[in-house]
C-alpha positions as CSV (number, residue, x, y, z in Angstrom):
1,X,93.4,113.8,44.5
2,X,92.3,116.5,46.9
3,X,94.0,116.0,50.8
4,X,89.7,115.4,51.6
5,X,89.7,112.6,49.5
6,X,92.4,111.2,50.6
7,X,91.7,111.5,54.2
8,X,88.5,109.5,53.4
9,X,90.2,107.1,51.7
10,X,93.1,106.6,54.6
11,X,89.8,106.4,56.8
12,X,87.9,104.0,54.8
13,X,91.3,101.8,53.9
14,X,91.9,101.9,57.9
15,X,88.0,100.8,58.6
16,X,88.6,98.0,56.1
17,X,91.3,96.9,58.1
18,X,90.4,96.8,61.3
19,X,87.4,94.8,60.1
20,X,89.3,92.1,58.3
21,X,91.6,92.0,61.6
22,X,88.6,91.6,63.9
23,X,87.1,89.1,61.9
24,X,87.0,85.7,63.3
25,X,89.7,83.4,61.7
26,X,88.5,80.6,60.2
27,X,89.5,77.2,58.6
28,X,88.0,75.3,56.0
29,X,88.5,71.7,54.7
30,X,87.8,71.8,51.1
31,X,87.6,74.4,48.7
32,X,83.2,73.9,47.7
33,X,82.7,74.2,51.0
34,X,85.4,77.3,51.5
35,X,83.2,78.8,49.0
36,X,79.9,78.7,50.8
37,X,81.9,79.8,53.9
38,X,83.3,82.7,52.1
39,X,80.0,83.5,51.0
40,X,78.8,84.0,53.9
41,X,81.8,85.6,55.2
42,X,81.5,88.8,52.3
43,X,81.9,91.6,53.5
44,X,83.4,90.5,56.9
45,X,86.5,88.4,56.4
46,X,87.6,85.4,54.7
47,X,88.7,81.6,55.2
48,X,91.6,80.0,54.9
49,X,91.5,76.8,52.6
50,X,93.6,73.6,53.8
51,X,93.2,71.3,51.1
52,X,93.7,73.0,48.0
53,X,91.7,72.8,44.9
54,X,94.0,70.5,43.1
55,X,94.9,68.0,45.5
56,X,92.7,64.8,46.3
57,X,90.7,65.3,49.7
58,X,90.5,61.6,50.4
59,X,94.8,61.3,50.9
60,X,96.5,64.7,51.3
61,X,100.0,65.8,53.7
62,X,99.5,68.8,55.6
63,X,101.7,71.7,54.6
64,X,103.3,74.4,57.2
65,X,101.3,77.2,56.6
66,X,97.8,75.0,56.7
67,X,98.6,73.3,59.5
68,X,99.1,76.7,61.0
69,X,95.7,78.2,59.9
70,X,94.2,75.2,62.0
71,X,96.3,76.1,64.8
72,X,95.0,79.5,65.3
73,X,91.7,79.1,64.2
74,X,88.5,80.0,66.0
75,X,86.3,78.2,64.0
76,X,86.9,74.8,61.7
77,X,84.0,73.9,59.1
78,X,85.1,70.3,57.7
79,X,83.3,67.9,55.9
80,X,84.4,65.0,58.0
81,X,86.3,61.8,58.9
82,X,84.6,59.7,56.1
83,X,86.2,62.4,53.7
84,X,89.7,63.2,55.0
85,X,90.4,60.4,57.3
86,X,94.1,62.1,57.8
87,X,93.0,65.1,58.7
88,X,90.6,64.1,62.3
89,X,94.0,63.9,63.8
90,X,95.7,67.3,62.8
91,X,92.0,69.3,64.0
92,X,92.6,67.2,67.7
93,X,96.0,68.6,67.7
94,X,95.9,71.8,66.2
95,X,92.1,73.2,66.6
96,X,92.2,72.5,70.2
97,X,90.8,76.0,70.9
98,X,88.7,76.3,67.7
99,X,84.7,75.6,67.5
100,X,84.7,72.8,65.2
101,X,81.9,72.1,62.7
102,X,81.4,68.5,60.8
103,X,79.4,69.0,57.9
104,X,78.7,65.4,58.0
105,X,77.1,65.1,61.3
106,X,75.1,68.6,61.2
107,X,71.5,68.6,61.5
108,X,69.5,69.1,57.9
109,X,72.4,67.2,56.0
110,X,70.7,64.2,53.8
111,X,73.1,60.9,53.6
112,X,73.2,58.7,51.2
113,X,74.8,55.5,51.6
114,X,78.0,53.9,49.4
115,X,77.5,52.1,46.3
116,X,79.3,49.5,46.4
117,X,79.5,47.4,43.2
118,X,81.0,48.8,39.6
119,X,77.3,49.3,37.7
120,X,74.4,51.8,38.8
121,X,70.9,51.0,38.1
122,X,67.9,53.5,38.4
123,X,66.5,52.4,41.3
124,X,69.3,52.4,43.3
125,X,68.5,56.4,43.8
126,X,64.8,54.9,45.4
127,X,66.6,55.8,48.6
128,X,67.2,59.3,47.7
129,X,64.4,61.1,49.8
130,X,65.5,59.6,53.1
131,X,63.1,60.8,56.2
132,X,65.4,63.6,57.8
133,X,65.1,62.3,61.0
134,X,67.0,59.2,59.7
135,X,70.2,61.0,58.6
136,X,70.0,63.9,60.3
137,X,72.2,64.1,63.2
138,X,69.9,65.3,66.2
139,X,72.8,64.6,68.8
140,X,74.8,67.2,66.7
141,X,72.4,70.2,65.7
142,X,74.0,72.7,66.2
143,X,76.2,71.7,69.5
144,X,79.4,73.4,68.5
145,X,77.6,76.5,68.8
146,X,76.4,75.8,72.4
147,X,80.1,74.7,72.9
148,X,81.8,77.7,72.2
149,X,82.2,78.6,76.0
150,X,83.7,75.3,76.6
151,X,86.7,75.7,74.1
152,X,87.3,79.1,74.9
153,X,90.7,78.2,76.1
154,X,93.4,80.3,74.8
155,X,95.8,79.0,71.9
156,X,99.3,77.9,72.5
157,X,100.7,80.0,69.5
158,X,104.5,79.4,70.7
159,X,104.8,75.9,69.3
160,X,106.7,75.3,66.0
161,X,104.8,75.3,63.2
162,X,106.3,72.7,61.0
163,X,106.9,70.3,63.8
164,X,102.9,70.5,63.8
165,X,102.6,69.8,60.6
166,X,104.7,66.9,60.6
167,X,103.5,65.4,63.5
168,X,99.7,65.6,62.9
169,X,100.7,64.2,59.3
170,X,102.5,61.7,60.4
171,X,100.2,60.3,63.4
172,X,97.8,60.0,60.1
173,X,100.2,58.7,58.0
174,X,98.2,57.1,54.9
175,X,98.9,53.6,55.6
176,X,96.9,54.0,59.0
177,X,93.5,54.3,57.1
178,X,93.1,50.9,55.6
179,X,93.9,51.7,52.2
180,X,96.3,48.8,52.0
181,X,92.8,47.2,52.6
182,X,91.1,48.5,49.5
183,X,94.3,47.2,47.0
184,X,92.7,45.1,44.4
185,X,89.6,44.7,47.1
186,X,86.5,46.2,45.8
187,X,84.4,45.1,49.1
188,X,87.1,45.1,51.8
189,X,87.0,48.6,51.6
190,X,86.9,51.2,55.4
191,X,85.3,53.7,55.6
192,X,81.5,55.0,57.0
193,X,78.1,53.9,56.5
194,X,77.3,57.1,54.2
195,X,78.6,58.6,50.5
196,X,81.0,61.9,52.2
197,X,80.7,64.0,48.6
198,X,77.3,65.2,49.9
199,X,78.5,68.9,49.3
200,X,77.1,68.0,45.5
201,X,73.9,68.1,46.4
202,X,72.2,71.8,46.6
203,X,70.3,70.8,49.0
204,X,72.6,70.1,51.6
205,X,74.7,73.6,50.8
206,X,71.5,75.6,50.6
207,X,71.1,74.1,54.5
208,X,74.7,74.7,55.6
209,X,74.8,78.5,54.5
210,X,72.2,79.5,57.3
211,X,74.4,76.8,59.5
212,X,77.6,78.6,58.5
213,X,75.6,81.9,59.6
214,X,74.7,80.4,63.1
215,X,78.3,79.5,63.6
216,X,80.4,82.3,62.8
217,X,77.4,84.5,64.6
218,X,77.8,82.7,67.9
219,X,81.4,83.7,67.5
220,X,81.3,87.3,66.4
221,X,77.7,88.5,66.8
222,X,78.5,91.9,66.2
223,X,78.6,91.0,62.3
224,X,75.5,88.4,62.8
225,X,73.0,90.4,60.6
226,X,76.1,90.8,57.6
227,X,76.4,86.7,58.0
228,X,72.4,86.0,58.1
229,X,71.6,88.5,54.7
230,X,74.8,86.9,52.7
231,X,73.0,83.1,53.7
232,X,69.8,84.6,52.4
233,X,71.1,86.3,49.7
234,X,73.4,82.7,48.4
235,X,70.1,80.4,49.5
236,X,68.0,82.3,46.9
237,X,71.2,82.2,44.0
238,X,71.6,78.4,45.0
239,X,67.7,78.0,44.2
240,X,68.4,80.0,40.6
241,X,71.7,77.7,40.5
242,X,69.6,74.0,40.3
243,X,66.7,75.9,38.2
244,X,70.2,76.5,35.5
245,X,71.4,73.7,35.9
246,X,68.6,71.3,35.5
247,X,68.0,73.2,32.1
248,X,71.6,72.5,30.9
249,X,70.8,68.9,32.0
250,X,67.1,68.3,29.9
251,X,68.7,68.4,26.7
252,X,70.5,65.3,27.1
253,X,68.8,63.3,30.0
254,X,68.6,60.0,27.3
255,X,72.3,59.7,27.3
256,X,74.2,57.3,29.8
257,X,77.5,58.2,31.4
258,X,80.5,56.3,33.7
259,X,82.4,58.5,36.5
260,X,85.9,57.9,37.3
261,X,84.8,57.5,41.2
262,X,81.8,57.2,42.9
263,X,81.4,61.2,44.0
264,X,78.8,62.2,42.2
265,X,75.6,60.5,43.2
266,X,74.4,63.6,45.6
267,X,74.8,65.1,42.1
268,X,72.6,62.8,40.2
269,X,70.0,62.8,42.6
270,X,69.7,66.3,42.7
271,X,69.0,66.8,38.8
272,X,67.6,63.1,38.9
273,X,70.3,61.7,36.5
274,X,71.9,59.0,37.3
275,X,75.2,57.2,36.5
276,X,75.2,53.9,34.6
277,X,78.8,53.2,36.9
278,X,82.5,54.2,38.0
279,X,85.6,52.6,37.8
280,X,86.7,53.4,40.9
281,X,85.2,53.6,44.6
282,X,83.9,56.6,46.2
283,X,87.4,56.9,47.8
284,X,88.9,56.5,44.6
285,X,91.5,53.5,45.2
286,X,92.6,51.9,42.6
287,X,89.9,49.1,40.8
288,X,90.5,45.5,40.5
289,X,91.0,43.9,37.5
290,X,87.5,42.3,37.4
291,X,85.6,45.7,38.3
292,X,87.4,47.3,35.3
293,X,86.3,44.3,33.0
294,X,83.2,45.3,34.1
295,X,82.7,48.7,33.4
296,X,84.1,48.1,30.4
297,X,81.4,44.9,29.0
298,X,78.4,47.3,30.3
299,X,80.3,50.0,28.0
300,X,80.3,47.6,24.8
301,X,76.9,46.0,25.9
302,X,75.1,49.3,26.3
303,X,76.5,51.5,24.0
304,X,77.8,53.9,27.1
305,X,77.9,57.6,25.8
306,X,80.2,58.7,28.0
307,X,83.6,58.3,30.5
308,X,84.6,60.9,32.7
309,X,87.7,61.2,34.1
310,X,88.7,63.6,36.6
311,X,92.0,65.5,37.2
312,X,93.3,64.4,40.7
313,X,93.2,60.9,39.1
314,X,95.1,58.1,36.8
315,X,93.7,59.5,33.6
316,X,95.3,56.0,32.3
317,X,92.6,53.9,33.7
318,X,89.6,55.9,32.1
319,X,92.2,55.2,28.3
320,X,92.2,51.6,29.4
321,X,88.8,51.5,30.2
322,X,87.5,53.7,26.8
323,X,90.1,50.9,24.5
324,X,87.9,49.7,21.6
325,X,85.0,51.2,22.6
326,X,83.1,54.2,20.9
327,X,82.1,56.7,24.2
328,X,83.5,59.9,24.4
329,X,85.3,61.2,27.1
330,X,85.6,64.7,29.0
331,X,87.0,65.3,32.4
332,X,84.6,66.5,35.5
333,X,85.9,67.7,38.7
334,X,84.0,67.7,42.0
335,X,86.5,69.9,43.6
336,X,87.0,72.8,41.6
337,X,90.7,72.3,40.6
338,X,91.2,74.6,38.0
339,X,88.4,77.4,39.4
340,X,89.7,80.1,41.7
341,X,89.1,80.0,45.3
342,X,86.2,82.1,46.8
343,X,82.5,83.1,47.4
344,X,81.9,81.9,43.9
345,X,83.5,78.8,43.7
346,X,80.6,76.7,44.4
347,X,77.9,77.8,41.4
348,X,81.1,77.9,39.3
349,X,81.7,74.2,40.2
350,X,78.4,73.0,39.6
351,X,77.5,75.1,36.3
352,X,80.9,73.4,34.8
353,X,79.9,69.7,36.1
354,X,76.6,70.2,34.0
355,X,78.4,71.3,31.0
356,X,81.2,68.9,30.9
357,X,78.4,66.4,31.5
358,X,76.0,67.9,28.6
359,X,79.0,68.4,26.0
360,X,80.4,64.4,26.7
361,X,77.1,62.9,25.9
């Protein structure tokens, strides 16, 4: 290589650089939603993930290093308490100086509320085009970027990580969130009025990529137009995304299915395929007896095609539930636990839903 080239190449590695240090440092709650954020981050920088791909959302221990990616954040994107009780706690005490962004409560985001028995039926999805203005969150559009002023405060960056991590874990310790409440209690259940897994429908990503945009523009404006094109650019592939997807899904729209948890019904309504039931709650603690017995007379009555179970979970329940029955089985993740982190996460996610789906029925 000539000494030219390689003076380019110093030059351009250096540019690189300084661009992915100036680049605003953000957080992110779970890796779907990493994804869109990387997306929209190409280019620019990228996200740290705090939940990784393989762990369960709902119940999940803070590590170190994630707990110091919070800490020094400028800007947190996270689904919301409904989701990760555990982690409302360790955003107060770490995040204090970040702008902080709850998917749940942004404006555009369409809510859909818990399901609360064992069995699905079709018309339960009659709810599925709420008005807007009824689960949007008006109070919230957009306030955290008209905030950013007000937590410009500068970051304490002397404290010790790991005593972070263990206190904002511990103030949240598990038993604190009522899941001693849920134990063999299919109704006694705490959490919010509305279903958290909404990143499943395409709907509600396709809004938060140009929210995304707005966000990390108010922050770093000078890479605004980079973070407006990669939104445009991901709404129009999340628009070719459900036009796939609903093609995988035609073939087999006569066959009937049972999820391991109640996740997936931003799913079904987006492709208009619903569930017949799940074993478990949406925030997949463990069944009672009689819910189980359920799920598993409407699989015998029915003639159920299908049982999904999913790998954060007691694959032993879905064997219980399958015993003397003739569905298949296949294993569906909502999270993304075997797909690499990144920009393309997300269409990778929801491309391998619909085929384990397609192939089980």
């Amino acid at each position: 290589m000539s000494r030219k080239l390689l003076a380019v190449s110093a030059t351009a590695s250096l540019i690189g650089s300084v661009a992915m240090a100036e680049a605003p440092r953000v957080a992110v709650d779970i890796a779907p939603v990493h994804s869109l954020v990387a997306r929209v981050m190409e280019g620019v920088g990228a996200p740290a993930l705090i939940v990784p791909p393989g762990a369960s959302p709902h119940e999940y221990s803070l590590r170190p290093s994630e707990a110091q990616a919070l800490q020094d954040a400028d800007l947190v994107f996270w689904m919301g308490e409904d989701l990760t009780p555990w982690m409302a706690g360790a955003v107060a005490t770490l995040a204090k100086g970040a702008q902080i962004t709850t998917l749940l409560e942004s404006e555009g985001t369409t809510l859909l509320e818990f399901r609360e028995g064992a069995l699905f039926e079709a018309h339960d999805h009659g709810h599925d085009a709420h008005d807007e203005d009824e689960h949007s969150h008006d109070d919230h559009a957009h306030k955290d970027e008209h905030d950013h002023e007000e937590h410009a405060s500068e970051k304490d960056h002397d404290h010790d990580h790991d005593e972070h991590a263990h206190d904002a874990t511990k103030e949240h310790d598990h038993d604190d969130h009522a899941h001693d409440d849920h134990a063999q209690d299919d109704h006694g259940h705490a959490h919010g009025a509305h279903d958290p897994h909404a990143w499943l429908s395409l709907d509600n990503a396709d809004s938060w990529l140009n929210l995304i945009a707005a966000q990390l523009s108010a922050t770093d404006p000078d890479n605004a137009g980079v973070y407006f094109a990669n939104a445009a650019t991901a709404r129009e592939e999340m628009a070719a995304l459900k036009t796939e997807v609903s093609g995988l899904l035609d073939p087999v729209r006569g066959g009937s299915f049972i999820v391991f948890h109640d996740a997936y019904q931003y799913f079904e309504t987006t492709f208009a395929f619903s569930a017949s039931g799940a074993i478990s709650l949406s925030d997949a603690t463990d069944p009672s007896p009689a819910r189980v017995a359920e799920i598993q007379g409407r699989i015998r009555a029915e003639g159920i095609d299908c049982v999904l179970a999913e790998p954060q979970f007691n694959a032993g329940l879905v064997e219980t539930v399958l015993d003397g029955t003739e569905a298949n089985t296949g294993v569906i993740d909502p999270l993304g636990a075997t797909l690499e982190p990144g920009s393309n996460l997300y269409p990778q996610l929801i491309r391998k839903m619909a085929k384990t789906l397609a192939a089980c029925l």
